[in-house]
N, C-alpha and C positions, 0 to 999 in steps of 0.2 A: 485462399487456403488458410485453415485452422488450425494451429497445431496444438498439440493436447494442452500445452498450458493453458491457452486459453480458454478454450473448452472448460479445463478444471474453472476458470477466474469466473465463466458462464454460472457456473453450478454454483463456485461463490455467490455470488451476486445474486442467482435466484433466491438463495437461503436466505441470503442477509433482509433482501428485499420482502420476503415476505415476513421476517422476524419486524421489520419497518412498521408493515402493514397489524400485522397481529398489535405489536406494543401501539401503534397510531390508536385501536380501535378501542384496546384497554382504557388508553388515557381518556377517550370520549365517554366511554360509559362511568371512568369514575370521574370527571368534571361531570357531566348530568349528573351524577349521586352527588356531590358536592354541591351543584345549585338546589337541590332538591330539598336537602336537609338542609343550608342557607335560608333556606325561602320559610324552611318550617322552624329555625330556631329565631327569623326576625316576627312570624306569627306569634309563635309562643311571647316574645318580649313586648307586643303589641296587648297582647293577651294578659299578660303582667301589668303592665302598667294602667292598661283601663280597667285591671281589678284593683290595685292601690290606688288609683282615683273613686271608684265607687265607694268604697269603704272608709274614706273620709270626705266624700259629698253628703253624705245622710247627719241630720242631726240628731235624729233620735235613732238609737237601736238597742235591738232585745240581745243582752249577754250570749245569747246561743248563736244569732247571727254574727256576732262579731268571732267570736271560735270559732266558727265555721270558713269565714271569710279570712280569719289568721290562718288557719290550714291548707286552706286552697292555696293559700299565696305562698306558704311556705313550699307545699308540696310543686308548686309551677317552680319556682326560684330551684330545686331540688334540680325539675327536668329540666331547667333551660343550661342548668348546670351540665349536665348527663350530654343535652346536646349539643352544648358549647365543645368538650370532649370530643364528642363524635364528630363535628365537622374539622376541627385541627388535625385528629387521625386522618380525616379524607385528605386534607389540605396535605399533610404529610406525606400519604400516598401519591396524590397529584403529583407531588414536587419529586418523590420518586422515580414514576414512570418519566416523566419531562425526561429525567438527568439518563433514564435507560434509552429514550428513545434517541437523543441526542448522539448517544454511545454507537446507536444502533447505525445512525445514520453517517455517523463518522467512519465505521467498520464498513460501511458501503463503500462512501468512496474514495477511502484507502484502495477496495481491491478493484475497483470502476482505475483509479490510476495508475496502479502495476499493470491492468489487462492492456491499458493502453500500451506502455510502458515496454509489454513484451509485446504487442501487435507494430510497434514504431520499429522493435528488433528485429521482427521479421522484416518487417518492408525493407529495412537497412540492409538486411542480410540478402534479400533476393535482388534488390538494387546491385549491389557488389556482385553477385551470381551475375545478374543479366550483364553488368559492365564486363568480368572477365571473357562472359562469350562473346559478346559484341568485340571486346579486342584482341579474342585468337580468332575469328572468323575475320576480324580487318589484318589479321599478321599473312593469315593464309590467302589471301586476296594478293594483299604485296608481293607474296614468295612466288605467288602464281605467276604474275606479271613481269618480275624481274629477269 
């Protein structure tokens, strides 16, 4: 037997459990955003470096190569800036959903141990029920007999 409480702690529980599942599914997609632009801002730095190595591996070069090659490298050093930004943002999100899903999953089983909590109440209570019938049906047994 069910009684409304728990029912209500059911419905809890379903909520919270799906809030679980929803903020679970957030956090995977922005950790893959996070490896994603990881992956593209140690490209970019890959990409950096073996243009300041080509650009003083050469010994001879034409003045417009070298402006050319000081702009790229400015302009890479620009975006790896841009995306160094961008993945602390992600990282910061990350570290967000973690601290909500944690919240999420604590708020479960808070009401996961009230349901219990009031299901142990009932059983206590219908224990006590069944003991009092059992010892007015042993009182009227005795009365009988006597």
């Amino acid at each position: 037997m069910m009684s409304s409480k728990t029912v209500r702690f059911n419905t809890i529980i379903n909520v919270r459990e799906h809030q679980k599942k929803q903020t679970t599914k957030e956090l995977s997609q922005i950790s893959r955003q996070k490896k994603e632009e990881t992956e593209k801002l140690s490209d970019m730095h890959d990409e950096h470096h073996d243009a300041m190595t080509s650009s003083f591996s050469s010994t001879r070069s034409k003045a417009t190569d070298i402006q050319t090659n000081s702009a790229f490298i400015k302009r890479l050093a620009t975006d790896i800036t841009h995306q160094t930004t961008k993945v602390e943002k992600i990282r910061g999100q990350e570290e967000d959903k973690r601290v909500e899903l944690l919240e999420r999953v604590k708020a479960k089983t808070v009401i996961e141990k009230l349901q219990e909590r009031a299901k142990e109440e009932i059983r206590i209570d219908a224990d006590k029920k069944e003991q009092n019938l059992l010892d007015t049906l042993g009182q009227r047994t005795v009365d009988k007999n006597a």
